[in-house]
Backbone of each chain as ProteinMPNN parsed JSONL, in Angstrom:
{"seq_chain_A": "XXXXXXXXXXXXXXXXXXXXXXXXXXXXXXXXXXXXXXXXXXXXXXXXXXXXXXXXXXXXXXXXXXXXXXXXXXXXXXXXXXXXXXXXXXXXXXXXXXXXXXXXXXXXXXXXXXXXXXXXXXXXXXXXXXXXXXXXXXXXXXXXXXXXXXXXXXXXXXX", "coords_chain_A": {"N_chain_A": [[0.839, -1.194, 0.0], [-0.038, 2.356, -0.164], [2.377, 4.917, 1.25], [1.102, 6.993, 2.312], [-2.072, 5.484, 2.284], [-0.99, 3.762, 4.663], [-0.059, 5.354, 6.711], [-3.213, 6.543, 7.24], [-4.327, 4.201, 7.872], [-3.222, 3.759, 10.334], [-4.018, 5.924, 11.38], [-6.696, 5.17, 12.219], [-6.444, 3.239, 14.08], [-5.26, 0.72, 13.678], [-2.944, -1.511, 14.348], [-0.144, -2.827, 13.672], [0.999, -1.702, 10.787], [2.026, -1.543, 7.733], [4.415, -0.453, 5.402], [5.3, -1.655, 2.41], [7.938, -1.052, 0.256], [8.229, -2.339, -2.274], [6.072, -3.09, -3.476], [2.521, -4.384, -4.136], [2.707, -6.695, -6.605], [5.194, -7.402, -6.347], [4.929, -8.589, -3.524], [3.037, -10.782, -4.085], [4.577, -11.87, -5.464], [6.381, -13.327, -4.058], [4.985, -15.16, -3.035], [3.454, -14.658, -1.321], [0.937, -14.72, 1.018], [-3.015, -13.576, 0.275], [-5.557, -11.189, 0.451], [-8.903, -11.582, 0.07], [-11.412, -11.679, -2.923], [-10.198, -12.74, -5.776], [-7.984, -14.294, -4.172], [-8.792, -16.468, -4.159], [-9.009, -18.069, -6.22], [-6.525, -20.701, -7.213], [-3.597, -20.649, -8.108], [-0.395, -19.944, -9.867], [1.906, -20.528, -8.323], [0.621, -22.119, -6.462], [-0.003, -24.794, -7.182], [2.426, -25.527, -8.317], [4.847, -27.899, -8.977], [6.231, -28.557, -5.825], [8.715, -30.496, -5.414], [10.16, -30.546, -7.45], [13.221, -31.962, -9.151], [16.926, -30.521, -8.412], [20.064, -29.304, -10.005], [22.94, -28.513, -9.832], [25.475, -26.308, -11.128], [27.876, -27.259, -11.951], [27.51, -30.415, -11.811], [27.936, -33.605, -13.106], [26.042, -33.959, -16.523], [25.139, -36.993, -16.87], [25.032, -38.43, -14.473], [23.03, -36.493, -13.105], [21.021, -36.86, -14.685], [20.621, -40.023, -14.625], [19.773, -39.573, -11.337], [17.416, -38.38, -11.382], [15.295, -39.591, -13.455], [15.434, -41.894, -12.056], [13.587, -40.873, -9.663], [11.517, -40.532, -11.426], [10.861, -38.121, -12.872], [11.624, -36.042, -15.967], [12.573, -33.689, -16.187], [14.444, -31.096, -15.027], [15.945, -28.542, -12.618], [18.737, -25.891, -13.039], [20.149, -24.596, -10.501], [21.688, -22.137, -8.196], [23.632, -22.395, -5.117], [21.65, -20.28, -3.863], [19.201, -21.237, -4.498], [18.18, -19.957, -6.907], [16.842, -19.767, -10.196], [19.667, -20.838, -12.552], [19.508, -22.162, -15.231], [17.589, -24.268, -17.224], [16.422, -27.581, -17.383], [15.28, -29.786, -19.95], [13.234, -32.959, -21.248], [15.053, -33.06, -24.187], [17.347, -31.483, -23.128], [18.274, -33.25, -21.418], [18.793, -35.457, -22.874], [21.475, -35.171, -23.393], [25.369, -35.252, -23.874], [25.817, -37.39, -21.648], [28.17, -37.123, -19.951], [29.251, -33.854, -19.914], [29.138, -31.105, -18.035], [26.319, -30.061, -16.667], [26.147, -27.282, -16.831], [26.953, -26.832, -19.472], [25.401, -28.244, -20.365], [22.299, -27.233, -20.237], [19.537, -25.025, -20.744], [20.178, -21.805, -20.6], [19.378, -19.27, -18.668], [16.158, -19.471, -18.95], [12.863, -18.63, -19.294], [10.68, -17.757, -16.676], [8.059, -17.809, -14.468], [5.873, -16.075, -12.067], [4.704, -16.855, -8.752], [2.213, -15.756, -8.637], [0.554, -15.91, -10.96], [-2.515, -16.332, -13.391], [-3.545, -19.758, -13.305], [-5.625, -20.139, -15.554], [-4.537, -18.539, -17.693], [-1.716, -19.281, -17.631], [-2.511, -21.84, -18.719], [-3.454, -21.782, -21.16], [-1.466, -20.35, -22.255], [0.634, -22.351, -22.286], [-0.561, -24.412, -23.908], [-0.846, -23.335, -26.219], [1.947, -22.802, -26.539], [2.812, -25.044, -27.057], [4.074, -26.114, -24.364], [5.7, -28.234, -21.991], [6.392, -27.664, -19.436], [7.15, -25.354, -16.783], [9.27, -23.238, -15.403], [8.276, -21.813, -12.001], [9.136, -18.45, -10.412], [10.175, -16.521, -7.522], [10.194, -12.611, -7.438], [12.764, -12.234, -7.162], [14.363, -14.298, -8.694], [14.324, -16.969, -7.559], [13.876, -20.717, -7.563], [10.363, -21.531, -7.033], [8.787, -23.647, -7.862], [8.383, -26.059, -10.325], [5.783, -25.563, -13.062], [3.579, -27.986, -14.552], [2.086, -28.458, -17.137], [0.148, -30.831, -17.518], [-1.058, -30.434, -14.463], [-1.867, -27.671, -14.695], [-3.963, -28.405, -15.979], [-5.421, -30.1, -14.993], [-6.03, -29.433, -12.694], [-7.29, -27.121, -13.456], [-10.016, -28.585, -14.438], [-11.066, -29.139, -12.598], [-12.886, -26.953, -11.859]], "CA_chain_A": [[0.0, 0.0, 0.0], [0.791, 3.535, -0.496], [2.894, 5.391, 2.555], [-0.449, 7.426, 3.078], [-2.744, 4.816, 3.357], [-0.434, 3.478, 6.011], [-0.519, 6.482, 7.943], [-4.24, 6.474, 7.419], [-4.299, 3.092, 8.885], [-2.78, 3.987, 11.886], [-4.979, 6.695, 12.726], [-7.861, 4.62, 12.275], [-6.324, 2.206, 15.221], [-4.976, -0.386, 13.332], [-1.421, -1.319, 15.27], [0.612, -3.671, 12.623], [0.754, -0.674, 9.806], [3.562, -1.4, 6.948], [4.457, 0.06, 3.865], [5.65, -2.585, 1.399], [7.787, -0.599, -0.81], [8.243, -3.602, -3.176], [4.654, -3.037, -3.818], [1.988, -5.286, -4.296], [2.878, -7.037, -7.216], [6.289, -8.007, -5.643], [4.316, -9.148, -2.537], [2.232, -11.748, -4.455], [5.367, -12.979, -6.682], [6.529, -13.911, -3.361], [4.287, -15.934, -2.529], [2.934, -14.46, 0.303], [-0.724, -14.889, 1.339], [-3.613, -12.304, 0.178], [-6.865, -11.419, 0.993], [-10.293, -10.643, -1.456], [-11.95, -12.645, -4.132], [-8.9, -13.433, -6.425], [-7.529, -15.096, -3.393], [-9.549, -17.815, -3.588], [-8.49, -18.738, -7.112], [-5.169, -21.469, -6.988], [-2.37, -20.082, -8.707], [0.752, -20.906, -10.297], [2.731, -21.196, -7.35], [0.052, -22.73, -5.718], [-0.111, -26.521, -7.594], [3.224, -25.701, -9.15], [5.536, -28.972, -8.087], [8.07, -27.848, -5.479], [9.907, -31.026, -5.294], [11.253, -30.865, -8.668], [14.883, -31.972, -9.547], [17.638, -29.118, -8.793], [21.232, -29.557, -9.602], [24.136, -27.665, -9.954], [26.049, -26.522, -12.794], [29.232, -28.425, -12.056], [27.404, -31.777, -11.946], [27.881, -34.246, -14.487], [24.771, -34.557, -17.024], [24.515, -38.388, -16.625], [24.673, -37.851, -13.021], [21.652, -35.871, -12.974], [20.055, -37.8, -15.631], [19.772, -40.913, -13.542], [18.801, -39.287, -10.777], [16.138, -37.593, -11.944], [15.054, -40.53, -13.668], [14.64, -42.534, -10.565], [12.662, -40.03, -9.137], [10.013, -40.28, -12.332], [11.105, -36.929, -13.348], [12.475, -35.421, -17.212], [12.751, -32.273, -16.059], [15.803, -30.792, -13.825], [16.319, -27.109, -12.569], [19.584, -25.557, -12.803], [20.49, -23.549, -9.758], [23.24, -21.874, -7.436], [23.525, -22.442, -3.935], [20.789, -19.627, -3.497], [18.204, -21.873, -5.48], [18.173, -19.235, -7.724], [17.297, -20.411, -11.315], [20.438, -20.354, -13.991], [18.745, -22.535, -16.166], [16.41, -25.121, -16.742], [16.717, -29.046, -18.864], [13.907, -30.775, -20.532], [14.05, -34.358, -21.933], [15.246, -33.121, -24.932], [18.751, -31.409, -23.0], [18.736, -34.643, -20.451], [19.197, -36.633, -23.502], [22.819, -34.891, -24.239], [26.367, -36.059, -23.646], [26.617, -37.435, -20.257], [29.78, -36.606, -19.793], [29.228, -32.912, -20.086], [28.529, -30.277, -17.199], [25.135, -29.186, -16.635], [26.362, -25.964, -17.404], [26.962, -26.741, -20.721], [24.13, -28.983, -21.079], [21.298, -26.456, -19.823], [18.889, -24.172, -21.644], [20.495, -20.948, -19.842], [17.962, -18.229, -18.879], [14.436, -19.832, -18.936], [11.711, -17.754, -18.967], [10.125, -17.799, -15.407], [7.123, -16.997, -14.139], [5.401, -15.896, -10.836], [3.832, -17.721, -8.419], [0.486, -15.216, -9.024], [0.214, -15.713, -12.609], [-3.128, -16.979, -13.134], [-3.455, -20.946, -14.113], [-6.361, -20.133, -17.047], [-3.207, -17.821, -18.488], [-0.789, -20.331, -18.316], [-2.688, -23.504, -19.281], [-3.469, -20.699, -22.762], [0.33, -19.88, -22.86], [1.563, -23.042, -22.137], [-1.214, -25.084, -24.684], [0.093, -22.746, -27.62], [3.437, -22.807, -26.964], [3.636, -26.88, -26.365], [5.056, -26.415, -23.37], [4.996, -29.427, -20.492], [6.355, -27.81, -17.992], [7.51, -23.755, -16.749], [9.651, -23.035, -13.894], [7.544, -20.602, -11.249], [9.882, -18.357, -9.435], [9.581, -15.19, -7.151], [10.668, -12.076, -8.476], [14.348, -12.269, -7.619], [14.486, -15.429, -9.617], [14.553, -18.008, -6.316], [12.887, -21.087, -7.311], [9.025, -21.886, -6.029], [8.838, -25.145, -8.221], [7.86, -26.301, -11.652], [4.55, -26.108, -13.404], [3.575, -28.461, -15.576], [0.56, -28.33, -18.007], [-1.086, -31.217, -17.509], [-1.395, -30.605, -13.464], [-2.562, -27.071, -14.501], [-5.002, -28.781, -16.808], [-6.011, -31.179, -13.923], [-6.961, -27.698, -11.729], [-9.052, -26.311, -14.337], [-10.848, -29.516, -15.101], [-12.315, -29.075, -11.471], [-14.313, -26.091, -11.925]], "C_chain_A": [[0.874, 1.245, 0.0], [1.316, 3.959, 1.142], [1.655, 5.874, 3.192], [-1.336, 6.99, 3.391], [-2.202, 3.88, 4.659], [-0.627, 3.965, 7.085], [-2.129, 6.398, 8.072], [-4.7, 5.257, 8.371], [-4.432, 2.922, 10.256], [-3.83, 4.603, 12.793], [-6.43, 6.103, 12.68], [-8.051, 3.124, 13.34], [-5.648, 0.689, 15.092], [-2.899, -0.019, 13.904], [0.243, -1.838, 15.035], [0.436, -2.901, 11.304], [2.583, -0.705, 8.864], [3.839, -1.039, 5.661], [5.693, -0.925, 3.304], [6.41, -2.131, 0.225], [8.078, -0.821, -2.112], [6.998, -3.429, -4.395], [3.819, -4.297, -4.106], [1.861, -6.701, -4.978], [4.061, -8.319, -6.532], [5.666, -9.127, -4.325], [3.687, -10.403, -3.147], [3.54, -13.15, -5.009], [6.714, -13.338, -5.711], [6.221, -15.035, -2.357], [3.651, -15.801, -1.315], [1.465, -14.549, 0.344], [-1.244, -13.566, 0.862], [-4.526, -12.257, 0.494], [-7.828, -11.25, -0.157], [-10.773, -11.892, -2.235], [-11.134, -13.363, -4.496], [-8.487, -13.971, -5.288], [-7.951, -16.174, -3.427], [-9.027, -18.614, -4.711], [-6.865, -19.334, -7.024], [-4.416, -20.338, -8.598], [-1.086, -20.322, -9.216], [1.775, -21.691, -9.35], [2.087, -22.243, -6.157], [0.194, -24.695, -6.212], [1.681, -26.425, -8.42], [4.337, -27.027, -8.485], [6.588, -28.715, -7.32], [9.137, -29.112, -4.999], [10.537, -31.443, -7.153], [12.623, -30.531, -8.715], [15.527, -30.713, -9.157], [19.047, -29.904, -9.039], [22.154, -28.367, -9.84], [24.895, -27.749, -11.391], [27.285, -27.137, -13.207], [28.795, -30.033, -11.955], [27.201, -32.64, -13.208], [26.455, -34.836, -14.951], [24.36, -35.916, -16.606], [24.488, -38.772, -15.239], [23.118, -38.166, -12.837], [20.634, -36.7, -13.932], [19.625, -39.02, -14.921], [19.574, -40.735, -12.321], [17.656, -39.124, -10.449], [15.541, -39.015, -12.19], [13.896, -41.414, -12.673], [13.682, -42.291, -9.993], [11.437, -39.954, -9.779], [9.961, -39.134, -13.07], [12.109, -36.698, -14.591], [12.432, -34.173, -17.472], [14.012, -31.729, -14.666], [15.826, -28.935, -13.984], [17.538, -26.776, -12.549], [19.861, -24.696, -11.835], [21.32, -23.812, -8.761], [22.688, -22.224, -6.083], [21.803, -21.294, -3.006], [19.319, -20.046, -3.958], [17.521, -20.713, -6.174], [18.575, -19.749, -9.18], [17.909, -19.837, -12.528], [20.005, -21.126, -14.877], [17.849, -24.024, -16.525], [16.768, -26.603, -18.25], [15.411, -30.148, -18.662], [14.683, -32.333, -20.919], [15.251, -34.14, -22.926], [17.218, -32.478, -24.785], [19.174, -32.531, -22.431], [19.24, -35.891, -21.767], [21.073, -35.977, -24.15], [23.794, -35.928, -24.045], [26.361, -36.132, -22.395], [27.887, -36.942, -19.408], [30.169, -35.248, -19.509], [28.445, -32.365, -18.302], [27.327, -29.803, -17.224], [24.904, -27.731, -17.253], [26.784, -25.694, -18.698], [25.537, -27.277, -21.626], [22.251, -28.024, -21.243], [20.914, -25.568, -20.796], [19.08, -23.089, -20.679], [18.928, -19.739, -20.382], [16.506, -18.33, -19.334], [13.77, -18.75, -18.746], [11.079, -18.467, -17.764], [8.816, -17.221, -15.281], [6.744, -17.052, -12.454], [3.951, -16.37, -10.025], [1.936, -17.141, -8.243], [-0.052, -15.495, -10.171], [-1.245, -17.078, -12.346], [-3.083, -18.229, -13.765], [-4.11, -21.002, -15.651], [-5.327, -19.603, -17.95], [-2.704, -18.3, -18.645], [-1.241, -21.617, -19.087], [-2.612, -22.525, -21.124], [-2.181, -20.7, -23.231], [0.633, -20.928, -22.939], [0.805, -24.447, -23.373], [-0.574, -24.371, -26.463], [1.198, -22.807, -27.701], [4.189, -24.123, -26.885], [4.303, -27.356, -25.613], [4.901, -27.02, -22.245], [5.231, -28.599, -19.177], [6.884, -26.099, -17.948], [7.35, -23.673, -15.507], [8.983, -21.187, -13.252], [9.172, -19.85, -10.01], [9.783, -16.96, -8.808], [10.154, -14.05, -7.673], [12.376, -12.187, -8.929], [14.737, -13.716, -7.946], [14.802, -16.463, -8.378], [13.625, -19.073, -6.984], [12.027, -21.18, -6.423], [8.874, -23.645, -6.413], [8.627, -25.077, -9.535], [6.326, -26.813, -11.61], [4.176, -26.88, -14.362], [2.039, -28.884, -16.219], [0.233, -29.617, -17.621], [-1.449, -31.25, -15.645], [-2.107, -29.199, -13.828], [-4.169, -27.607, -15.072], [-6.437, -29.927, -15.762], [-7.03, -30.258, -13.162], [-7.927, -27.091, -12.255], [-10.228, -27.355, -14.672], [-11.989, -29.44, -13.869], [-13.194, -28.413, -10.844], [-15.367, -26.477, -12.394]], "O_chain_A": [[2.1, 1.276, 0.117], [0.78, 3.442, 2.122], [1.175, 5.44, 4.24], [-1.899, 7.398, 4.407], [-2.964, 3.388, 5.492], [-1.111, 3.503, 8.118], [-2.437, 6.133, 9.234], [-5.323, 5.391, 9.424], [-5.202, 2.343, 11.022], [-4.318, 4.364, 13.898], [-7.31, 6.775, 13.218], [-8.984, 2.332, 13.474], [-5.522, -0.187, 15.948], [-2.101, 0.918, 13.88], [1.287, -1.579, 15.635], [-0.366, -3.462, 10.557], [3.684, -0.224, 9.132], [3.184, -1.627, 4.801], [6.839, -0.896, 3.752], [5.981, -2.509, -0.866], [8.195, 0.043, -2.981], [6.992, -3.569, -5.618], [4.471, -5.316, -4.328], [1.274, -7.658, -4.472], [3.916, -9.523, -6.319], [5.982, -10.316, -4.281], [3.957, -11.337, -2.391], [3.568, -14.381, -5.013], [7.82, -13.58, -6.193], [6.799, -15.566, -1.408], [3.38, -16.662, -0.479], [0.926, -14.349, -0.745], [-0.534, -12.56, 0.867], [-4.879, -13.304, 1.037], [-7.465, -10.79, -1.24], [-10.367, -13.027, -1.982], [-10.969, -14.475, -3.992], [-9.144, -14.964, -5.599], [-7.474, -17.006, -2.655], [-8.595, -19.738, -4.456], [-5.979, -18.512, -6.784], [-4.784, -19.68, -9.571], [-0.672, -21.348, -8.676], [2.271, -22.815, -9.427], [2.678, -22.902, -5.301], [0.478, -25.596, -5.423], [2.018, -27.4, -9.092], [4.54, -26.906, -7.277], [7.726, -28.617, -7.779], [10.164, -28.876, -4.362], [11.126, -32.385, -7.683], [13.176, -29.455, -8.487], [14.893, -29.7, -9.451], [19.261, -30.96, -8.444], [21.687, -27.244, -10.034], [24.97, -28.59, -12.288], [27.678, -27.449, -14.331], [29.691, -30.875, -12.017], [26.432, -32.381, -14.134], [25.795, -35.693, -14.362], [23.289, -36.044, -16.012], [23.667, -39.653, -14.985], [22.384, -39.129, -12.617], [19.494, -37.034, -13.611], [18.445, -39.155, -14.599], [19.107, -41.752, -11.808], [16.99, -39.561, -9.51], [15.272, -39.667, -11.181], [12.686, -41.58, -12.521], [12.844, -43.143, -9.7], [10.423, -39.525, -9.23], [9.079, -39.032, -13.924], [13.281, -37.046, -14.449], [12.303, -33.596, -18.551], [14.132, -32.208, -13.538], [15.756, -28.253, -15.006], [17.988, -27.56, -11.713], [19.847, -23.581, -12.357], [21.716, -24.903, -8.351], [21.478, -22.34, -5.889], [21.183, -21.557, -1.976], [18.367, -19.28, -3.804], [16.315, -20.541, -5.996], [19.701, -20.059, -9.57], [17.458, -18.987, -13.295], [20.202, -20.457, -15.892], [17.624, -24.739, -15.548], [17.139, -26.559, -19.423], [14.896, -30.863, -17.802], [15.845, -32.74, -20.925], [16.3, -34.761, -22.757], [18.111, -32.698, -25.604], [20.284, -32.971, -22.73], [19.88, -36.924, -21.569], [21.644, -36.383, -25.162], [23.517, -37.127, -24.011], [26.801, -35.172, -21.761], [28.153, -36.471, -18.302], [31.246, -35.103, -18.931], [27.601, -32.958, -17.631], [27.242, -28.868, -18.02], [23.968, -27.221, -17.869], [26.983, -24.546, -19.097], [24.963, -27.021, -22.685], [21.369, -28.195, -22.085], [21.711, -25.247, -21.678], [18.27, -23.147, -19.755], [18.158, -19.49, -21.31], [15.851, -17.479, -19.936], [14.183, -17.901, -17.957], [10.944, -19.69, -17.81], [8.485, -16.228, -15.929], [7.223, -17.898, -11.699], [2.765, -16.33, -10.353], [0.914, -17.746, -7.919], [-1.253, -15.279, -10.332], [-1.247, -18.107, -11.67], [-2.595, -18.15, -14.893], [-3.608, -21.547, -16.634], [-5.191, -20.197, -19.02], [-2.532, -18.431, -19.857], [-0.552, -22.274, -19.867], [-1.779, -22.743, -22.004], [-1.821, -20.987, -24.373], [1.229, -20.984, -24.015], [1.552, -25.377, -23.679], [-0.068, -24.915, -27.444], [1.721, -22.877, -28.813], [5.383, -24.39, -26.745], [4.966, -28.392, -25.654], [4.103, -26.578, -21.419], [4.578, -28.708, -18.139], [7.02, -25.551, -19.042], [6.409, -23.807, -14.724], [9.105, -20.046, -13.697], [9.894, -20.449, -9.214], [9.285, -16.116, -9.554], [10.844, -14.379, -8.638], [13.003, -12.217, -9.988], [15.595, -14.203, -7.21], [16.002, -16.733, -8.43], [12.479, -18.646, -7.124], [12.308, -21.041, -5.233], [8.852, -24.59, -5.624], [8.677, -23.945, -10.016], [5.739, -27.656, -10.931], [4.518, -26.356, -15.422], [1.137, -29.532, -15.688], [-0.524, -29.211, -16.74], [-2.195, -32.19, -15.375], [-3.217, -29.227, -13.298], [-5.254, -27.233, -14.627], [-7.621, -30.249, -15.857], [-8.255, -30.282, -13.042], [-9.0, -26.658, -11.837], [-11.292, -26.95, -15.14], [-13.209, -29.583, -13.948], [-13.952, -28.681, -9.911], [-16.354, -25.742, -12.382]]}, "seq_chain_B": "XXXXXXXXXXXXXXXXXXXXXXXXXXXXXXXXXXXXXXXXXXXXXXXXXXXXXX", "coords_chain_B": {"N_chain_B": [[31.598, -11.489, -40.325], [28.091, -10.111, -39.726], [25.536, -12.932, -39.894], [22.644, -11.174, -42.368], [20.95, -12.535, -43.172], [19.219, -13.82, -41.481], [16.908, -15.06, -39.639], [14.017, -13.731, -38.154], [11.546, -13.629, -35.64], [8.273, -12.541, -35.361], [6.164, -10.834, -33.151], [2.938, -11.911, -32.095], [1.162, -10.085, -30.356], [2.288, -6.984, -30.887], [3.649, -7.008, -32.667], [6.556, -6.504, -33.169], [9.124, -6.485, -34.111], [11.292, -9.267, -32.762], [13.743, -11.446, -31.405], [13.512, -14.168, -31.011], [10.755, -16.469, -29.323], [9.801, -15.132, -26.309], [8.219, -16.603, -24.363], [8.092, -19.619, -24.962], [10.557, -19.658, -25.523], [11.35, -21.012, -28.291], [12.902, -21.805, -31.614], [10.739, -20.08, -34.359], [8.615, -20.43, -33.181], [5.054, -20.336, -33.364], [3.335, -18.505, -32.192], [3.898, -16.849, -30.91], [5.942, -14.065, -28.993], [6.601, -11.0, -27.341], [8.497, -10.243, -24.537], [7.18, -7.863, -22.847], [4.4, -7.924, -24.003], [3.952, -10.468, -23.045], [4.368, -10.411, -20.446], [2.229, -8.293, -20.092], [-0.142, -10.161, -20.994], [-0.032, -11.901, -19.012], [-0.452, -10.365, -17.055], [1.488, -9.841, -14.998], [2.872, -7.771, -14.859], [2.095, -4.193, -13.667], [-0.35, -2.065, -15.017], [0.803, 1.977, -14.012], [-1.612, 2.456, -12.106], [-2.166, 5.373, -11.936], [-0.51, 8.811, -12.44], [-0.026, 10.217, -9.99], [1.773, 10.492, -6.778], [0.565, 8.578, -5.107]], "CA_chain_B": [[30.454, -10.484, -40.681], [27.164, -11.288, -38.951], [24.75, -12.783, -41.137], [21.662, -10.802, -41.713], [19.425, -13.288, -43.481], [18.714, -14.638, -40.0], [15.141, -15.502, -39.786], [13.2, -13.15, -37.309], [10.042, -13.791, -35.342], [7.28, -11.213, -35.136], [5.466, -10.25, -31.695], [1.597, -11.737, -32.157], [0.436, -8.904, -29.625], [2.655, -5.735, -30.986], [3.838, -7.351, -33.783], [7.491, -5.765, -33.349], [10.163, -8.253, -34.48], [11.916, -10.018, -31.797], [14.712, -12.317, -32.22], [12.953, -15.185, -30.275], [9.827, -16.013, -28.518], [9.697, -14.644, -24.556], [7.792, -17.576, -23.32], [8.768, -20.801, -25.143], [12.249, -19.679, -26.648], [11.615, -21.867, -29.631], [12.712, -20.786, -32.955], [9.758, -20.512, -35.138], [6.775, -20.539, -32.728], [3.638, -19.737, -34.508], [2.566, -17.783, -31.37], [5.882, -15.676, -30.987], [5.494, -13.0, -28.282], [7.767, -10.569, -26.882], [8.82, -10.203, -23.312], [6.727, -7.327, -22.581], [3.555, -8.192, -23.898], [3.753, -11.573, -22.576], [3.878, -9.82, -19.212], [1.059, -7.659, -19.751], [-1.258, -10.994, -20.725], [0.075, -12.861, -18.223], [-0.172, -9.481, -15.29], [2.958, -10.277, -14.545], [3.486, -6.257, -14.549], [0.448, -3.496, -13.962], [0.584, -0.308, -15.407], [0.799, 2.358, -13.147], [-2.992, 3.413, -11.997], [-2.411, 7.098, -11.761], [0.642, 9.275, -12.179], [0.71, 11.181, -9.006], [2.37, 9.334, -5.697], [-0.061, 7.816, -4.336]], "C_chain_B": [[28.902, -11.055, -40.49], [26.141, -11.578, -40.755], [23.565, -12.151, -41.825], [20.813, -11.28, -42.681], [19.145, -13.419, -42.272], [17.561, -13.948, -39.805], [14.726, -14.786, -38.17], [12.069, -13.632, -36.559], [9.276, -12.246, -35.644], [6.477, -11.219, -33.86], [3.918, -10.525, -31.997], [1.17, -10.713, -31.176], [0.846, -7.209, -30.182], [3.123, -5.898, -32.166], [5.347, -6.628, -34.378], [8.347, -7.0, -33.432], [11.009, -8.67, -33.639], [12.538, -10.971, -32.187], [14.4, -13.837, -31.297], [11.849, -15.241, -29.381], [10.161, -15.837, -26.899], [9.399, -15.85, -24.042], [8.285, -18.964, -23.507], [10.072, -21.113, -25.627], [12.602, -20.877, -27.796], [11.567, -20.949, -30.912], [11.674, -21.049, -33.705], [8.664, -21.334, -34.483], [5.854, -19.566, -33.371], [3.074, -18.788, -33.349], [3.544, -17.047, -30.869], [5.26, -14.414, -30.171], [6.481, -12.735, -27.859], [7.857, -10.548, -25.328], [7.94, -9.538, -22.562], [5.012, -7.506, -22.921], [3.29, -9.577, -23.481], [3.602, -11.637, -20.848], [2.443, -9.206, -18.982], [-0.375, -9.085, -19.774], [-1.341, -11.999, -19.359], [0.044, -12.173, -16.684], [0.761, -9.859, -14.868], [3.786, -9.067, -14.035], [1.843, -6.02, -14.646], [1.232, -2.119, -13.967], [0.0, 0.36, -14.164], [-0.254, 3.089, -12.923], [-2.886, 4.685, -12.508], [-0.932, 7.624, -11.637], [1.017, 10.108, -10.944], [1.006, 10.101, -7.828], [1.932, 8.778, -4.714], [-0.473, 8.177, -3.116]], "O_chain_B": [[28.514, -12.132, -40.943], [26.04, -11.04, -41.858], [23.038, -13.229, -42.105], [19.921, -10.538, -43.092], [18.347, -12.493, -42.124], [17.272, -12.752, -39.795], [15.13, -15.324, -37.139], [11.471, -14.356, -37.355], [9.746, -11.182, -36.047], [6.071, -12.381, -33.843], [3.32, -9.469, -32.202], [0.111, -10.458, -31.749], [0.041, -6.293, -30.017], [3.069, -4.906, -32.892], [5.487, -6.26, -35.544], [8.239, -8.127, -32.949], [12.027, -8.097, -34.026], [12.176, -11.538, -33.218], [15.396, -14.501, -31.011], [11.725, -14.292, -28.607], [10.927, -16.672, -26.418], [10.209, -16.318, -23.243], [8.815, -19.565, -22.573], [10.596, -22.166, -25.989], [13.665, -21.432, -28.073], [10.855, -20.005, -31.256], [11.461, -22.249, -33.879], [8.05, -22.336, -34.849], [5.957, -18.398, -33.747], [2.091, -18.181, -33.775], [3.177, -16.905, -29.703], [4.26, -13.822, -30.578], [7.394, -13.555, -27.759], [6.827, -11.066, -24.897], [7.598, -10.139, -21.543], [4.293, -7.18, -21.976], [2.1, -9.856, -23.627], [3.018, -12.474, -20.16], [1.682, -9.462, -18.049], [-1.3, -9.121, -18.962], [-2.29, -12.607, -18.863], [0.284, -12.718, -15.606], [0.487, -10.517, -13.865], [4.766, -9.034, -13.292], [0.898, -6.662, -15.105], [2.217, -1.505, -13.555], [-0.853, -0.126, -13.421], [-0.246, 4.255, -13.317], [-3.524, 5.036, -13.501], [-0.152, 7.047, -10.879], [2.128, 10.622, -10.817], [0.535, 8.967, -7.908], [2.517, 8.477, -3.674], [-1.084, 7.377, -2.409]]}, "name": "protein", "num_of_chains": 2, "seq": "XXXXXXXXXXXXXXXXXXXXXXXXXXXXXXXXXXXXXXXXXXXXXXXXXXXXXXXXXXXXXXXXXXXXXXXXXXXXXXXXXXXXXXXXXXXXXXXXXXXXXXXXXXXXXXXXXXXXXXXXXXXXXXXXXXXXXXXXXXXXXXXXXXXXXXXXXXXXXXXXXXXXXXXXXXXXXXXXXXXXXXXXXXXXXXXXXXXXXXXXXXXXXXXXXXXXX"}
């Protein structure tokens, strides 16, 4: 909220009065709780999967490949110690040279999105653009998890 | 010397030529959008209500 309705706040008795100066936007694509209507609707970060794959960019592809694997998963996040995502590998990088660093193997700089974005928007974006899966992350690029079209498709089926 | 056949997209929302799509970074998506309007459908950004400071 703005500085002034803060102050307004106050003098109206309320005793927890904070100005956010991130702003609202930021606040959401943190995942933080909200209040109102739209609250009620699930959201990207809400069904998005947060135990999907992470590795590092010094680990060897075939590594991570049967890892993952194991797990049921053909999707892997790339990120640093801050689980902050450097880039993101589909089947189609997991099938490279084993042998090779993640950091060579990876699709650097994924497009991200935020854990507000609504699901009807992405299942749209993500049905045109043939895409299974799209890492959710808050604004300063931290993963939340991966979404993957057919769990948004699952969410909308149950309206 | 770079090459400049190299095959463009176009922006379905603004229709300004972009050198790859924003959301699926595949070359030669039929639904090719740029960074910025792929924000605005997706609210991802909001324009700014009103210009004075709130």
């Amino acid at each position: 909220m703005s500085p002034r309705a803060a102050w307004r706040l106050e003098t109206l008795g309320f005793g927890e009065v904070y100005d956010y100066i991130d702003g609202k936007v930021d606040w959401m694509a943190a995942g933080l709780p909200t209040e109102g209507t739209n609250a009620q609707h699930p959201r990207a970060g809400d069904i998005a999967r947060k135990d999907v794959p992470t590795a590092g960019l010094q680990e060897k592809l075939g590594d991570v490949k049967a890892r993952v694997e194991v797990q049921g998963w053909d999707a892997v996040v790339a990120v640093n110690d801050q689980r902050v995502v450097l880039g993101l590998l589909r089947a189609k990088e997991l099938a490279g040279d084993p042998e090779q660093p993640i950091e060579k193997a990876m699709r650097p700089g994924p497009s991200t999105f935020r854990p507000y974005v609504s699901l009807h928007e992405m299942l749209h974006f993500m049905v045109d653009h043939k895409l299974d899966s799209a890492p959710v992350t808050t604004s300063d690029g931290r993963l939340v998890g991966l979404l993957l079209q057919k769990d948004v498709a699952a969410e909308m089926e149950k309206k | 010397m770079a090459d400049s056949a190299e095959t463009k997209e176009r922006c379905k929302g603004c229709e300004r030529e972009i050198d790859i799509c924003a959301f699926c970074q595949e070359p030669g998506c039929a639904a090719a959008i740029c960074y910025g309007c792929q924000n605005r459908e997706l609210r991802q950004t909001v324009p700014q209500p009103h210009a004075h400071g709130g």
